[in-house]
Kinemage of the C-alpha trace (Angstrom):
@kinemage 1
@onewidth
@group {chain A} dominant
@subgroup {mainchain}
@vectorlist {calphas} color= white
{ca unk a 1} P 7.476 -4.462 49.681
{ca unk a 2} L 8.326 -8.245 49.538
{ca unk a 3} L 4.579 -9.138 51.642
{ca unk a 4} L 4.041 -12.779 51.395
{ca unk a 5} L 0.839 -14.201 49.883
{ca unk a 6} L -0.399 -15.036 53.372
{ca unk a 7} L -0.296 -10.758 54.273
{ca unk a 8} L -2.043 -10.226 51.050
{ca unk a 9} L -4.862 -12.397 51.406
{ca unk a 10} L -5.426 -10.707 55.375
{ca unk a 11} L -4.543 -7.364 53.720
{ca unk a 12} L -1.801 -4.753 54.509
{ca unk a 13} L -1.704 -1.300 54.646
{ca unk a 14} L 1.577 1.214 53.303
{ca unk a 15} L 1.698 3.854 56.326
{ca unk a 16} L 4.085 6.795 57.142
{ca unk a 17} L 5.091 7.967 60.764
{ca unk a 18} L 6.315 11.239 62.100
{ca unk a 19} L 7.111 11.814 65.672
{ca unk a 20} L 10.417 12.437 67.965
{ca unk a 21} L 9.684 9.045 69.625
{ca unk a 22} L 9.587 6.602 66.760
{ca unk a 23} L 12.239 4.534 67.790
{ca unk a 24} L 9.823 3.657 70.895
{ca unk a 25} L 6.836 2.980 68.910
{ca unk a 26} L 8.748 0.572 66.910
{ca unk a 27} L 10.555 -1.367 69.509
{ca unk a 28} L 6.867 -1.239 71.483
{ca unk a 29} L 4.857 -2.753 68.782
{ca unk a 30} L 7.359 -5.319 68.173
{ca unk a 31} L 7.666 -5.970 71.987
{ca unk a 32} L 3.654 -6.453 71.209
{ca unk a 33} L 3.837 -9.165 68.167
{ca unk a 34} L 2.568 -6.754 65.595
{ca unk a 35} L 4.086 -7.336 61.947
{ca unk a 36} L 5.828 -4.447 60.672
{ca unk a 37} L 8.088 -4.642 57.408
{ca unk a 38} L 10.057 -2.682 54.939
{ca unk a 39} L 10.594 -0.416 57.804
{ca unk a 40} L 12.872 2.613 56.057
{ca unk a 41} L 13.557 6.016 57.507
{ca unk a 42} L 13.093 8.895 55.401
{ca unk a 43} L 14.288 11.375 58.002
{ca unk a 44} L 14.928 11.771 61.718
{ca unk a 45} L 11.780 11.872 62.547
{ca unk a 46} L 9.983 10.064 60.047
{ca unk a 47} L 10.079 6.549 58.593
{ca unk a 48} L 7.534 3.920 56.196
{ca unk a 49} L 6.473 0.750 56.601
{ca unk a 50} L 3.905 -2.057 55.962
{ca unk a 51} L 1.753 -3.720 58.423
{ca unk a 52} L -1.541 -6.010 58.220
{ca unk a 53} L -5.236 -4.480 58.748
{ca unk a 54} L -5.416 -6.301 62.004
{ca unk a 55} L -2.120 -4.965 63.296
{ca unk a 56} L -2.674 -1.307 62.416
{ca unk a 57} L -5.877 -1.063 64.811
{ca unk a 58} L -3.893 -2.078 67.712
{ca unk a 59} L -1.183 0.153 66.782
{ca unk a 60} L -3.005 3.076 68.354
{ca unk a 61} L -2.407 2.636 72.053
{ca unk a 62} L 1.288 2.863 71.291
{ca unk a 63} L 0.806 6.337 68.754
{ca unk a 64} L -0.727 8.010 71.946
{ca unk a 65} L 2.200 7.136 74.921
{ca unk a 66} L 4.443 7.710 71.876
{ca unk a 67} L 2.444 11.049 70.613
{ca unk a 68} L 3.455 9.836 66.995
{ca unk a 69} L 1.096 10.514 63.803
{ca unk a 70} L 0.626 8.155 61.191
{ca unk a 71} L -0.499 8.639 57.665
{ca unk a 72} L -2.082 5.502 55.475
{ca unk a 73} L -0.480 6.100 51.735
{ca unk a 74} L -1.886 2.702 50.182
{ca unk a 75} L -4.124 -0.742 50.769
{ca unk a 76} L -3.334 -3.111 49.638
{ca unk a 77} L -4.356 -7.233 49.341
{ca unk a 78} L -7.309 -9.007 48.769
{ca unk a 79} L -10.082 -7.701 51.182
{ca unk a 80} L -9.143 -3.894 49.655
{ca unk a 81} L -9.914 -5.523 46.391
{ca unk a 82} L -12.937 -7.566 46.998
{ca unk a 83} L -14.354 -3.887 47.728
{ca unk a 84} L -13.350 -2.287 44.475
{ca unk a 85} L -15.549 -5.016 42.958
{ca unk a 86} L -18.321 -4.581 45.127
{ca unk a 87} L -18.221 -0.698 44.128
{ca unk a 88} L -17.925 -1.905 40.063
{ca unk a 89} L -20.335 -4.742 40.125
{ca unk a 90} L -22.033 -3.423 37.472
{ca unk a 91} L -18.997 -2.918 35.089
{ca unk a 92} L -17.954 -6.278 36.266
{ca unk a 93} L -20.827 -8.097 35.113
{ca unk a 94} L -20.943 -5.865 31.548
{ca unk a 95} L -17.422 -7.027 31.450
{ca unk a 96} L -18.267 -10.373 32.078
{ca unk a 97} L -21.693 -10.389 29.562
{ca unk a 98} L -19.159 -8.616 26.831
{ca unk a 99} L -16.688 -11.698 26.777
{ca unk a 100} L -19.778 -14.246 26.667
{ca unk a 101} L -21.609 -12.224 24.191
{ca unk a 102} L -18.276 -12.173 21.526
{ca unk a 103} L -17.676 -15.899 22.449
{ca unk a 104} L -21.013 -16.455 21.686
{ca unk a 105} L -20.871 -14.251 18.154
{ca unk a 106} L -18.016 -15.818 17.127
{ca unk a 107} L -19.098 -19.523 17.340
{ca unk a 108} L -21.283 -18.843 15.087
{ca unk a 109} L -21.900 -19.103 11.271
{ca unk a 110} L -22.401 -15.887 9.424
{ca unk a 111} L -22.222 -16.581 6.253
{ca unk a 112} L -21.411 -19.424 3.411
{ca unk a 113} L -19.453 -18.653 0.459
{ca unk a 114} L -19.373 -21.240 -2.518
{ca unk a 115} L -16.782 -20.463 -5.015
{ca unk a 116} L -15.484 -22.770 -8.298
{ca unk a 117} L -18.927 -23.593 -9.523
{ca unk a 118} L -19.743 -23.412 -12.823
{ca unk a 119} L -22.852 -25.928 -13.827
{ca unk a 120} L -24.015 -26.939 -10.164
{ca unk a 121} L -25.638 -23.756 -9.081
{ca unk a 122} L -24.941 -21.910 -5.998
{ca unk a 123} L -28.590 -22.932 -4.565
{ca unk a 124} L -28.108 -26.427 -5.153
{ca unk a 125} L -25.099 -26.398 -3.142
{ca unk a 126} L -26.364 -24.538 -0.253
{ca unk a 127} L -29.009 -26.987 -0.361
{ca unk a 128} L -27.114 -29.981 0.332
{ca unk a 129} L -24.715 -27.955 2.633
{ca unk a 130} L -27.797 -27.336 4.856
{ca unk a 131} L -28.684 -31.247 4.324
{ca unk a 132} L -25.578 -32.047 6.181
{ca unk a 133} L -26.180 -29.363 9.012
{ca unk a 134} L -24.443 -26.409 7.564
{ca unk a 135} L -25.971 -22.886 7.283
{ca unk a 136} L -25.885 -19.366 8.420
{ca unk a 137} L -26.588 -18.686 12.358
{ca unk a 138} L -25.473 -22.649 12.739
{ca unk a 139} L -23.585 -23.228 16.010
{ca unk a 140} L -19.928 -23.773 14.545
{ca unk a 141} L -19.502 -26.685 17.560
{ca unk a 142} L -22.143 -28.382 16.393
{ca unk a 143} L -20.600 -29.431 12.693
{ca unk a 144} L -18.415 -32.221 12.217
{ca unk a 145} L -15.322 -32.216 11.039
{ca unk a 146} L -14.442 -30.379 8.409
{ca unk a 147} L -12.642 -33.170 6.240
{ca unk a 148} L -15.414 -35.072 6.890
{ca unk a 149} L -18.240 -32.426 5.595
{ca unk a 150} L -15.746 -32.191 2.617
{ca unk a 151} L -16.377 -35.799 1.724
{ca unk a 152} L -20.212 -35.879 2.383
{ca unk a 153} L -20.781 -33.264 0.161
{ca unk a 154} L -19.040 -34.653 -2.505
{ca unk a 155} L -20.980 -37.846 -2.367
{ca unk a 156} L -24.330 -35.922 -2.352
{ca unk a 157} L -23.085 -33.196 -5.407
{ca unk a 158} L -23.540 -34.633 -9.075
{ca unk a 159} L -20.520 -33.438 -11.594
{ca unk a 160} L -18.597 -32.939 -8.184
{ca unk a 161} L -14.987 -34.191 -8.407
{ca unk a 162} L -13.748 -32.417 -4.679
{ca unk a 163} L -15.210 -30.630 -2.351
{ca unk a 164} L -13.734 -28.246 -0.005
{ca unk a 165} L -14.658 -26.856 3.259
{ca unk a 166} L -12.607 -23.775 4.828
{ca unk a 167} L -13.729 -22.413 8.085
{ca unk a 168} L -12.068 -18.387 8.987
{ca unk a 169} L -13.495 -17.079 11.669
{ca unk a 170} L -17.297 -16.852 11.332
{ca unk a 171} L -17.059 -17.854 7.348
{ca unk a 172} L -17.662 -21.092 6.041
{ca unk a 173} L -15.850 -20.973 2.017
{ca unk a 174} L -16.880 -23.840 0.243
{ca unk a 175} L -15.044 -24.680 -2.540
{ca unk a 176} L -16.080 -26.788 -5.453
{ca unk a 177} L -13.636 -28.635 -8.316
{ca unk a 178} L -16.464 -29.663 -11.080
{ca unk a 179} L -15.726 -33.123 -13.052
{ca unk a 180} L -14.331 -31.934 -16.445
{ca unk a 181} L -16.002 -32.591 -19.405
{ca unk a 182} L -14.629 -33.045 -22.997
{ca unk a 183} L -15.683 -30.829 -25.224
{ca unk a 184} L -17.186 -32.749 -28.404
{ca unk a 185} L -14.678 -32.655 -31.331
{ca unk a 186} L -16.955 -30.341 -34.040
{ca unk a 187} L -16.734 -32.616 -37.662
{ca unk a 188} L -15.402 -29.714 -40.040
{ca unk a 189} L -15.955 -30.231 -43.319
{ca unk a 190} L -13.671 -29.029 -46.681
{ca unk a 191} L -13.014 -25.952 -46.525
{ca unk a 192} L -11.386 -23.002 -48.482
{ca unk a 193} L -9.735 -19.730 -46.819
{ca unk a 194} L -10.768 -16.692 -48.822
{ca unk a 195} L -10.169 -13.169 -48.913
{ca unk a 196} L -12.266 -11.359 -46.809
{ca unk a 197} L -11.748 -7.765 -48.620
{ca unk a 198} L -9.307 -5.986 -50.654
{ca unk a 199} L -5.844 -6.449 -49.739
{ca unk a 200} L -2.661 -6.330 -50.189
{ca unk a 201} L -0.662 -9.545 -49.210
{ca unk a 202} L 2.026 -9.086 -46.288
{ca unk a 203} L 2.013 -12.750 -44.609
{ca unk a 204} L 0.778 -15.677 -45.442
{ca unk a 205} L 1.384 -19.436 -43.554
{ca unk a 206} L -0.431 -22.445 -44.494
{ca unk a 207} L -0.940 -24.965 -41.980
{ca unk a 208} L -2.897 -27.301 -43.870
{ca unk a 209} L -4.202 -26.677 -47.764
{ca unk a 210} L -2.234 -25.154 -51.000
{ca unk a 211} L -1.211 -21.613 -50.743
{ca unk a 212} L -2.601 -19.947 -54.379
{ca unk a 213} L -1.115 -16.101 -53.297
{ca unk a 214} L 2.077 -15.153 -52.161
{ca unk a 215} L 3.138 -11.387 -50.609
{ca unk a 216} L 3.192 -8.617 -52.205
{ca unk a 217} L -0.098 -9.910 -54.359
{ca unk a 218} L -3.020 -7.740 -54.661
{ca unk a 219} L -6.367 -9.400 -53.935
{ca unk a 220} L -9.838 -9.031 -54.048
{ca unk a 221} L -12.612 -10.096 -51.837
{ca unk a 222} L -13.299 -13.721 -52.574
{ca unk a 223} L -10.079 -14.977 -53.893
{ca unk a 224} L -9.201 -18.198 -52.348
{ca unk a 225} L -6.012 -17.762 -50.468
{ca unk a 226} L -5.409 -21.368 -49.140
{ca unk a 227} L -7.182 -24.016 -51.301
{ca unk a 228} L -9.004 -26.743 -49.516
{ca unk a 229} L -7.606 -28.689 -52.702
{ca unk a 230} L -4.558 -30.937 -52.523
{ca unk a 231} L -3.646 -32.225 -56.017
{ca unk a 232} L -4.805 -31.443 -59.386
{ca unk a 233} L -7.546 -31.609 -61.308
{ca unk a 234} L -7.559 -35.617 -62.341
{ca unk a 235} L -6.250 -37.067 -58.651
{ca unk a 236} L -7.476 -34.194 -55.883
{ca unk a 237} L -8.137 -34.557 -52.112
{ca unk a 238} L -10.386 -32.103 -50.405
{ca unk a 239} L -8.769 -30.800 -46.790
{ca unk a 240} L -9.868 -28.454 -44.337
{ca unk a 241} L -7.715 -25.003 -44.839
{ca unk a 242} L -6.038 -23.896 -41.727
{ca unk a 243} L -3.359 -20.911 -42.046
{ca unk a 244} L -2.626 -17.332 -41.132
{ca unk a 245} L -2.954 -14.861 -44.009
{ca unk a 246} L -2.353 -10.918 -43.697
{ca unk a 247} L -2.764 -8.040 -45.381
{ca unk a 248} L -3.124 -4.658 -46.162
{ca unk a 249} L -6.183 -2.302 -45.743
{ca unk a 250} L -7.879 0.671 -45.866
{ca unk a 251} L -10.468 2.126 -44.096
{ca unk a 252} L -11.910 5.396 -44.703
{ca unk a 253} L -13.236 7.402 -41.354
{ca unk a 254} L -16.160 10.296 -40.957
{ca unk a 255} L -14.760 11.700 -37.382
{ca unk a 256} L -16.216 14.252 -35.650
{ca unk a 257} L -14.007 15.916 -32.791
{ca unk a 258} L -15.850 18.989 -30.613
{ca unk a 259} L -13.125 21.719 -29.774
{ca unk a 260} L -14.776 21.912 -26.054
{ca unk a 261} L -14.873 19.583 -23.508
{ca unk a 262} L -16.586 18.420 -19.935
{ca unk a 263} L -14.415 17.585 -17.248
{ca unk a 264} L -15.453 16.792 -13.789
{ca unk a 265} L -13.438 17.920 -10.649
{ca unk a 266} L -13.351 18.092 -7.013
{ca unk a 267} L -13.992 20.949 -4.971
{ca unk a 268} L -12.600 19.662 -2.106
{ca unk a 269} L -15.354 19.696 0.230
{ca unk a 270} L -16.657 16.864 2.014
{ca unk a 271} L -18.942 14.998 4.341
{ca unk a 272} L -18.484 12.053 6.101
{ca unk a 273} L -21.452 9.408 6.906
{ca unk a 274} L -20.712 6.521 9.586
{ca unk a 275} L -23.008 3.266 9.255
{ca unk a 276} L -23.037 0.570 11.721
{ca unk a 277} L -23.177 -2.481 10.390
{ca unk a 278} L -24.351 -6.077 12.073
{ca unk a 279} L -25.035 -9.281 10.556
{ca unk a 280} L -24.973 -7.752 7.071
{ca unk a 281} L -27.090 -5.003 7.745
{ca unk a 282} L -25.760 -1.226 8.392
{ca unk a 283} L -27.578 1.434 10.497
{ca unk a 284} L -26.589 5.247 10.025
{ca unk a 285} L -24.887 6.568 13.236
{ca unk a 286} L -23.627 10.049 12.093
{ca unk a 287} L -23.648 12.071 9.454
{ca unk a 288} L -27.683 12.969 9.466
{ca unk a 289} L -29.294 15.398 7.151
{ca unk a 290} L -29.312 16.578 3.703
{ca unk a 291} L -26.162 16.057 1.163
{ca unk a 292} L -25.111 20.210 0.868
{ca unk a 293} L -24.115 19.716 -2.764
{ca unk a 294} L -25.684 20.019 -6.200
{ca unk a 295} L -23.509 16.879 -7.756
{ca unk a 296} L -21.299 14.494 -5.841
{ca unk a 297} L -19.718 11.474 -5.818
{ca unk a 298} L -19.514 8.956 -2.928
{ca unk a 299} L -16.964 6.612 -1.760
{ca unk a 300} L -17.672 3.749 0.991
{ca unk a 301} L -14.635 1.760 2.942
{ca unk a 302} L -15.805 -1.308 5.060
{ca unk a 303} L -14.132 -1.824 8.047
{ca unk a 304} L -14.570 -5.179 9.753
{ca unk a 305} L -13.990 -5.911 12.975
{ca unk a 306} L -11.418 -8.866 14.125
{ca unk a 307} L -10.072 -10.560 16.905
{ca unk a 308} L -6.728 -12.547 16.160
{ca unk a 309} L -7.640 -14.381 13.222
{ca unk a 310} L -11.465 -14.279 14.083
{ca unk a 311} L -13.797 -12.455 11.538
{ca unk a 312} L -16.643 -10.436 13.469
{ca unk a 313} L -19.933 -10.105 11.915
{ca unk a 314} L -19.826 -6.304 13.048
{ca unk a 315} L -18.271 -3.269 11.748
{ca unk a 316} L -18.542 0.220 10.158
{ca unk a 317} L -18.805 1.669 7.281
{ca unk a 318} L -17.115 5.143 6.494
{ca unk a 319} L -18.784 7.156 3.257
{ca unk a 320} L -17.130 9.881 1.972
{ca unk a 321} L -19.608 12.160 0.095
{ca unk a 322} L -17.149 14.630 -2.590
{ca unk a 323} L -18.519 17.076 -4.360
{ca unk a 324} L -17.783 17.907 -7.726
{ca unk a 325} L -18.492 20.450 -10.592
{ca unk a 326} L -18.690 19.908 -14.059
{ca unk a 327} L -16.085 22.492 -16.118
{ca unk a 328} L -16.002 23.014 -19.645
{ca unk a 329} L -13.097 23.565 -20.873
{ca unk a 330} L -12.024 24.538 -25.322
{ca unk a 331} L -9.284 23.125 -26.575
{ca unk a 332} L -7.104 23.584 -29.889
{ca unk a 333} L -8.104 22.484 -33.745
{ca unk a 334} L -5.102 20.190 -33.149
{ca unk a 335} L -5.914 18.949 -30.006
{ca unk a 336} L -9.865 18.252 -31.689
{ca unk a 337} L -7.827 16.200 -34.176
{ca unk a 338} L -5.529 14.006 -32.886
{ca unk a 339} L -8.324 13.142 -29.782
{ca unk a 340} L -10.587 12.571 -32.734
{ca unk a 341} L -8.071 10.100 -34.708
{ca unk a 342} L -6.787 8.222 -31.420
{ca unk a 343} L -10.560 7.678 -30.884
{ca unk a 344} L -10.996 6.548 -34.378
{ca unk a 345} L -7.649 4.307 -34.561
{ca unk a 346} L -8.925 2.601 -31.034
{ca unk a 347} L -12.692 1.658 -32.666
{ca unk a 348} L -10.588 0.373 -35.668
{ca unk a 349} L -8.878 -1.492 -34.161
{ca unk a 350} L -11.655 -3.281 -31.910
{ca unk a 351} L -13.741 -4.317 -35.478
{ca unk a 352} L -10.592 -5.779 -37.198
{ca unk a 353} L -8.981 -7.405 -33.889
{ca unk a 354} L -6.053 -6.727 -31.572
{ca unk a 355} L -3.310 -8.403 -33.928
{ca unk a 356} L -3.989 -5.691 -36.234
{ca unk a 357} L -1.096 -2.949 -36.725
{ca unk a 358} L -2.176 0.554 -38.284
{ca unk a 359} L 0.621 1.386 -40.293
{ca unk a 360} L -0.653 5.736 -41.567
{ca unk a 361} L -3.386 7.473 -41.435
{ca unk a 362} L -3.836 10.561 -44.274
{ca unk a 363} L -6.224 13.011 -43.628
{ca unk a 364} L -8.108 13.599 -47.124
{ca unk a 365} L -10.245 16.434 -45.586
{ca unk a 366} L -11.226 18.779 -43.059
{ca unk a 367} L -12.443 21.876 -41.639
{ca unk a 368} L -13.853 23.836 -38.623
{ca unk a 369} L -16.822 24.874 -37.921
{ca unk a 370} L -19.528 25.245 -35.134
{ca unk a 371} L -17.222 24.449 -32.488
{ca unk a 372} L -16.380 20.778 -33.688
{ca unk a 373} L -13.560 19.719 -36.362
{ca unk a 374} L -14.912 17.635 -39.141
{ca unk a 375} L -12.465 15.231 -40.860
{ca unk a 376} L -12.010 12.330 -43.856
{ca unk a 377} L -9.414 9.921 -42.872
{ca unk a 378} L -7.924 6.931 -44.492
{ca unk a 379} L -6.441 4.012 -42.197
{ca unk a 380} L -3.525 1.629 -43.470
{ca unk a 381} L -4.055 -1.119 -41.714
{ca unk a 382} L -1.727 -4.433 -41.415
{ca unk a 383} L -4.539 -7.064 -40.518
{ca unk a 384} L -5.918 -10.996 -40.854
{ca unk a 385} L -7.760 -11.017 -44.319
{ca unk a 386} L -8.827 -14.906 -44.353
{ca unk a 387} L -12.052 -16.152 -43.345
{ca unk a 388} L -13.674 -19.484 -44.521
{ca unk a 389} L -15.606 -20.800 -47.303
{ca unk a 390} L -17.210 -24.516 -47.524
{ca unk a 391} L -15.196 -26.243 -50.359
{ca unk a 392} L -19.287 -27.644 -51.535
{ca unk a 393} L -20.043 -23.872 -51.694
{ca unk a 394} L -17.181 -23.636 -54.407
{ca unk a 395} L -17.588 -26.765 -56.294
{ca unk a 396} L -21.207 -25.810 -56.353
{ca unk a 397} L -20.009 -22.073 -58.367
């Protein structure tokens, strides 16, 4: 095409001749000054070219001493496109409103998220945020810098050692470092570690104190494992006891295991809800009526909308509605059992603490009946037997 800017601002049309006297028309119109270009013949009697608005009115004389026709294929240049505007004025100005309405949206503050606070309560941060000029529905132009908010609220927050201030999209994060605080060292007095029930001594390791039991040694609740004691009876020091003693255990278990069970499942129908959601707040937009099913379970996936690395307080929200059916389903006297002692072994093991090692279990009794399994069972368990006594306690006995 190769039209300067010049022919596109007066505007140019593509056009396409036939006739058995083109040759004429040609060498007439440029014998006139008219602007054709790109001239290219497609046959013997036809050929295509370009030529300005103006030019292609006063082309006419010469099409009817020629008796040529001429077709217009395309316009082109900037009077043909001020009048597609004028016909989409109204899309043009939604167009334009759209672009002002998400600049607008996105300058300003949604929301404020405080995270790393522990004793200064959310509240009293916001509070002193908003002192400084920072809140939701804020104009984000309007704060000052960020470093600079950073160190103002630090200043104004008590217990504050830094404060951070993190600005994605239409978030504000604030984060807060709190001013550590010592914990107070707790005065312990003497001490003695004793048994805390009948064991069996596997381990024992004293950290501080006299070690009166070694393994192997059968004890019973109360002995004193690790004296608070150093010395003897004339020249004697009382300590705290520190150490790690073990031993072994048993536990005796009532469990009851049914030989039927509830499961839930999916049918595999559905039905999906759609929410709008703006500024926090979701509308529903499909999905209208009642749920179809007796029992169900719903899932909801947030979808946020973003442009580049700007956060858009809109979305949608997509809830998937399952349903599901409850199906019973009976099980073997062996499968009742060892459901019933995994159940027990896990309880166990949460009241004597996760260091604990259950060596056997023996079943001393059971039977069947009335659809459940009944059993006695006795737990060997390899777990901490110490726990403290005040040495004043002991001197006192």
């Amino acid at each position: 095409m190769n039209a300067t800017w010049l022919q596109w601002l007066r505007g140019f049309v593509s056009v396409r001749v036939r006739g058995g006297a083109i040759e004429r028309l040609v060498n007439g119109a440029l014998a006139k000054g008219l602007q054709l270009w790109s001239i290219r013949h497609t046959s013997e009697k036809e050929l295509v070219c370009y030529l300005l608005i103006s030019d292609f009115f006063r082309l006419r004389p010469l099409l009817k001493e020629t008796g040529c026709r001429i077709h217009v294929t395309s316009r082109q240049g900037l009077p043909f496109w001020l009048q597609r505007v004028r016909r989409r004025v109204f899309f043009a100005a939604g167009l334009v409103l759209f672009f002002v309405g998400m600049y607008l949206l996105s300058s300003l503050i949604w929301s404020i998220d405080v995270k790393g606070n522990d004793r200064l309560s959310e509240e009293q941060i916001l509070q002193v945020a908003k002192q400084e000029g920072l809140y939701p529905f804020q104009w984000s132009f309007r704060l000052d810098d960020l470093p600079v908010l950073s160190k103002r609220l630090a200043q104004k927050l008590p217990g504050a050692a830094w404060v951070g201030v993190e600005k994605r999209g239409t978030r504000i994060t604030i984060q807060v470092v709190e001013t550590a605080i010592p914990e107070p060292k707790v005065n312990q007095n003497p001490r003695h570690l004793v048994a805390s029930t009948d064991a069996v001594v596997t381990k024992i390791l004293a950290e501080t104190g006299k070690p009166l039991v070694k393994r192997n040694m059968r004890v019973k609740q109360g002995d004193i494992l690790i004296s608070g004691l150093l010395g003897d009876e004339n020249n004697s020091a009382p300590v705290v006891a520190k150490g790690v003693v073990k031993g072994i255990v048993w536990h005796e278990y009532d469990i009851v295991s049914p030989l039927e069970r509830t499961m839930k499942v999916y049918t595999g129908e559905k039905k999906i809800v759609w929410y709008g959601v703006l500024a926090g707040r979701a509308m529903k937009v499909s999905g209208f009526g009642k749920i179809p099913f007796a029992m169900y379970e719903s899932i909801k996936e947030e979808e946020k909308a973003a442009w580049r690395t700007l956060s858009m307080p809109f979305g949608r929200i997509k809830e998937t509605i399952l349903e599901v059916q409850m199906l019973r389903q009976t099980v073997s006297v062996e499968e009742a059992k060892a459901e019933g002692i995994q159940q027990a072994r896990a309880d166990l093991i949460a009241k004597v603490g996760p260091d604990a090692e259950v060596l056997a279990e023996n079943i001393l009794h059971e039977k069947a009946e009335n659809g459940k399994v009944y059993m006695k069972v006795l737990f060997e368990v390899d777990q901490s037997i110490a726990k403290e006594r005040p040495l004043v306690q002991m001197q006192g006995d």
